[in-house]
C-alpha angles and dihedrals in degrees: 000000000000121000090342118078119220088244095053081040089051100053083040088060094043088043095053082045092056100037101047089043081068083072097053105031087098093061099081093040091054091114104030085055089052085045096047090047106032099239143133114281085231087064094056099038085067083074101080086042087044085051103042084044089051086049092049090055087049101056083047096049106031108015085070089060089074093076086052114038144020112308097201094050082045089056087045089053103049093046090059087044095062097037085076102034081054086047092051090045088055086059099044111138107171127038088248095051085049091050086043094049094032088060096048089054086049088048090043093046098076092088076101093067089049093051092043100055081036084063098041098047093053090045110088117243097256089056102034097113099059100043080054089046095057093047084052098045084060099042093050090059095049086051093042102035088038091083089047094052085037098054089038101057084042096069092040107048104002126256092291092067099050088058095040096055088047089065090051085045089051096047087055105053094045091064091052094044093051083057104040111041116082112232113218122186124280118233104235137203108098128088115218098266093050084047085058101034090051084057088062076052100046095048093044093046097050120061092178085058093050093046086054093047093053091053099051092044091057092040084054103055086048090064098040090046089060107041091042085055100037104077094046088056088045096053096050131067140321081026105036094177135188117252078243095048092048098046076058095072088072076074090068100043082049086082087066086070090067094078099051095089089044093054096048082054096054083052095055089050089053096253101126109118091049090057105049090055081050088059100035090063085047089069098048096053084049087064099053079053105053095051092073093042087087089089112001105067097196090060084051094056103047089042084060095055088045094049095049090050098049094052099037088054095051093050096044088052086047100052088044088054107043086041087076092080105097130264096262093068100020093104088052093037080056095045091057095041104046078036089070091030100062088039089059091047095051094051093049083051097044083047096045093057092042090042090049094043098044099031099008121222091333091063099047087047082061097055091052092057086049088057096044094047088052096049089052091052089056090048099052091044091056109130096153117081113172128004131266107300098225081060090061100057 
């Protein structure tokens, strides 16, 4: 690769793993937490939408900072961050001290979106999606194998201690990550308010931004609407699961990280728009699936891999797209981009406890079939291809 090395590439990979698992490690304790504090399920189930909220303030206010100022001390810096904010989680003991810890992990957490736009900046443009792809592949199991460490050590040690081990991981990988990552200059001119005010711009200027955007965001919700709905469905009947048995089920998603280096492939051959109609259509097979998995396990557990490898390949297309602006505007490129995305992501979340609970697992199935239909409508009314040429310089 050029100017990053596969074993920089490699603990990149593992670091973006580690660091976005801190975001998902809540979804298999949700009713263990109502159980522990005595409180509605619909209470605790504010936590993953508090923390995806909390992520989404993060990539606006600090992402930025990766246009001004070192990536690698930024890095540094977030990881510290969240060290503490993991540390304050293990010792919650309200559901108002959880949301309020929960949403400084998701804000902290964002170290991720600084090392992602580093990699791709220092691949070369023939190999960018791959380079893209690998980070993926790494971020996805962490998304994905995050519920299955975290319902394991559950059952072992209690939900303090999940939180608690994920601060001493995060320590960690902040000192290896001070001595390993190269730390190029930093172009300078703009003060931190015109950093945040040129994004509105950015966002406004470039429709093939804003198209990208809309469909992550919807791939997204998708995702968030099934696994925030999953382990309630789990731990009820006919299933009636264990909190272990249920963080398992991350297993399964985890065959939706296979395509992410096919799909950064397909965007280094210039097949992007093809594919992301291809996995477009895969969503919204996932959904027709799923709504038989309420009581036929087997229809569940294949709608889960299509659906993970419907939206991660949506979302790794899309970051080897938007990842053509230059280097000068890729940190705000990726600002406006995971924004929407974990937007997205919060309000699929925020739908998928008020659907269960009102209409159960059919009516979050529906929904899924709303988002899937709108994400094809995007696609087919694509007309902008690449973005303005004087923004990839």
């Amino acid at each position: 690769m050029s100017g990053v090395s596969p074993r920089l590439t490699l603990l990149m990979a593992l670091a973006c793993g580690l660091i976005v698992a801190n975001i998902y490690y809540v979804q298999p304790l949700l009713p263990d937490l109502a159980a522990s504090f005595r409180a509605p399920t619909g209470v605790v189930g504010l936590s993953v939408t508090t923390t995806q909220l909390g992520y989404a303030a993060g990539l606006v206010l600090l992402v930025p900072l990766g246009d001004l100022m070192a990536k690698r001390r930024l890095v540094v810096v977030l990881l510290c961050a969240s060290a503490v904010a993991l540390a304050l989680t293990a010792v919650a003991n309200s559901p108002t001290m959880l949301l309020i810890t929960l949403a400084l992990v998701g804000l902290s957490s964002v170290a991720v979106n600084v090392l992602m736009p580093l990699a791709a900046t220092l691949a070369g443009d023939g190999q960018r999606g791959r380079v893209v792809g690998s980070l993926m592949t790494g971020l996805l199991l962490g998304v994905l194998l995050a519920r299955t460490v975290s319902g394991a050590l559950e059952e072992i040690a209690g939900w303090h201690a999940v939180f608690g081990i994920a601060a001493l991981v995060e320590v960690v990988l902040a000192v290896v990550l001070r001595l390993a990552l190269p730390d190029p200059p930093v172009a300078r001119g703009l003060t931190y308010p015109q950093l945040l005010t040129s994004i509105t711009r950015l966002v406004r200027d470039e429709p093939f931004l804003r198209r990208r955007m809309m469909i992550g965001a919807l791939g997204f919700a998708s995702f968030q609407l099934l696994w925030t709905s999953l382990p309630f469905l789990l731990a009820g009947p006919p299933y009636s699961f264990s909190t272990a048995t249920i963080g398992s089920f991350g297993l399964i998603g985890a065959a939706g990280v296979l395509c992410a280096q096919a799909a950064g492939r397909l965007q280094d051959k210039g097949m992007a728009h093809a594919a992301t109609g291809v996995f477009a259509l895969v969503l919204g097979a996932s959904w027709l699936l799923l709504g038989g998995g309420a009581e036929m396990l087997p229809l569940l557990v294949i709608g889960i891999v299509v659906l993970d490898i419907g939206v991660q390949g949506l979302h790794v297309i899309n970051q080897g797209r938007i990842y053509a602006y230059g280097p000068s505007v890729k940190s705000r490129v990726t600002t406006a981009y995971m924004t929407s995305y974990f937007v997205g992501g919060s309000l699929g979340g925020a739908l998928a406890v008020t659907l269960y609970t009102r209409f159960g697992w059919i009516g979050v199935c529906v929904a899924g079939g709303v988002l899937f239909a709108l994400t094809g409508i995007l696609w087919l009314t694509d007309r902008t291809k690449a973005p303005s040429p004087e923004l990839t310089k």
